[in-house]
C-alpha positions as CSV (number, residue, x, y, z in Angstrom):
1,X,94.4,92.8,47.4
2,X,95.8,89.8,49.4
3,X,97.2,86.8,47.8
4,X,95.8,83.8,49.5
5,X,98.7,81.9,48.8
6,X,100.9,83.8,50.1
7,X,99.0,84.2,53.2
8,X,99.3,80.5,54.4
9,X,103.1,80.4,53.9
10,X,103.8,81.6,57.6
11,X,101.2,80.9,60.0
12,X,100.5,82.8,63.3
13,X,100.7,80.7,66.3
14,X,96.3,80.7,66.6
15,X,97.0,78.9,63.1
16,X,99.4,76.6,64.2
17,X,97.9,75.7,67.0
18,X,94.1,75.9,65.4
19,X,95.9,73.1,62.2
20,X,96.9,71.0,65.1
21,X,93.5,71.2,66.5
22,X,94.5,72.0,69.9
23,X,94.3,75.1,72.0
24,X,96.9,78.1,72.2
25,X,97.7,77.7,75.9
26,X,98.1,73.6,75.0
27,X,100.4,74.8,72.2
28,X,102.5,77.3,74.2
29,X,102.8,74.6,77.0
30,X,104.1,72.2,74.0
31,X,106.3,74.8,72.7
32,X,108.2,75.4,75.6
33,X,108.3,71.6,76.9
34,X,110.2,71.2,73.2
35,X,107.6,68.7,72.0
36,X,106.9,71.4,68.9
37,X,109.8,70.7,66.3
38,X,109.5,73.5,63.9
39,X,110.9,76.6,65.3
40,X,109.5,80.3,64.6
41,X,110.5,82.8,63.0
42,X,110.2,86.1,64.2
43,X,109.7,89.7,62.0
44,X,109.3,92.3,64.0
45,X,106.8,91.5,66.8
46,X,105.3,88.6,65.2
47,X,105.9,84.6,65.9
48,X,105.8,83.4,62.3
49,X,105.4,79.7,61.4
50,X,106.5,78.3,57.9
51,X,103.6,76.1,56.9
52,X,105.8,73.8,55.0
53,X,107.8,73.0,57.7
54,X,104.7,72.4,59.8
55,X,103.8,69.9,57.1
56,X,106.9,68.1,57.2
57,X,107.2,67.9,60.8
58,X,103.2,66.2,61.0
59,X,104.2,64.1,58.4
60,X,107.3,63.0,60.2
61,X,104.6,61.8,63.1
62,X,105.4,64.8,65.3
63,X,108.8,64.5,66.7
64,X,110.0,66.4,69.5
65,X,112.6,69.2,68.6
66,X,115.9,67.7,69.2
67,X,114.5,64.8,66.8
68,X,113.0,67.2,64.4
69,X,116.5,69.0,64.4
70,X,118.5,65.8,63.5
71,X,115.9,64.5,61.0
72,X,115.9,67.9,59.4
73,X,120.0,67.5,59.2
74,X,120.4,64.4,58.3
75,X,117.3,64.3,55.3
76,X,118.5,67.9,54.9
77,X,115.1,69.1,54.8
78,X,114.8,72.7,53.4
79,X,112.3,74.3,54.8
């Protein structure tokens, strides 16, 4: 049995870019242009996204990386 909690802490990157409401090749295009903040994490073969950062980073009003990256260091975000 699958804990559905536990399920929604990483995301896959359909997820990601599904919560942003955009598509995957948008969000791939986004990801490598460094306008996507949170960075992945990666186990194995799979592109893993913590939902909490995700969060924060929307909250935050979507900052590009290298802002994300400061805000994260200077709030000292743990995510």
């Amino acid at each position: 049995m699958r804990n559905s909690n536990a399920d929604n802490l990483l995301l896959s990157t359909e997820r990601v870019a599904a919560l942003l409401s955009i598509s995957r090749s948008n969000f791939y295009g986004l990801l490598s242009s460094g306008r996507i903040g949170p960075e992945p994490i990666y186990l194995g073969r799979r592109v893993l996204w913590k939902r909490v950062e995700l969060e924060s980073w929307i909250a935050a009003d979507c900052p590009p990386r290298h802002q994300w990256l400061s805000i994260k260091k200077a709030e000292q975000i743990l995510v």
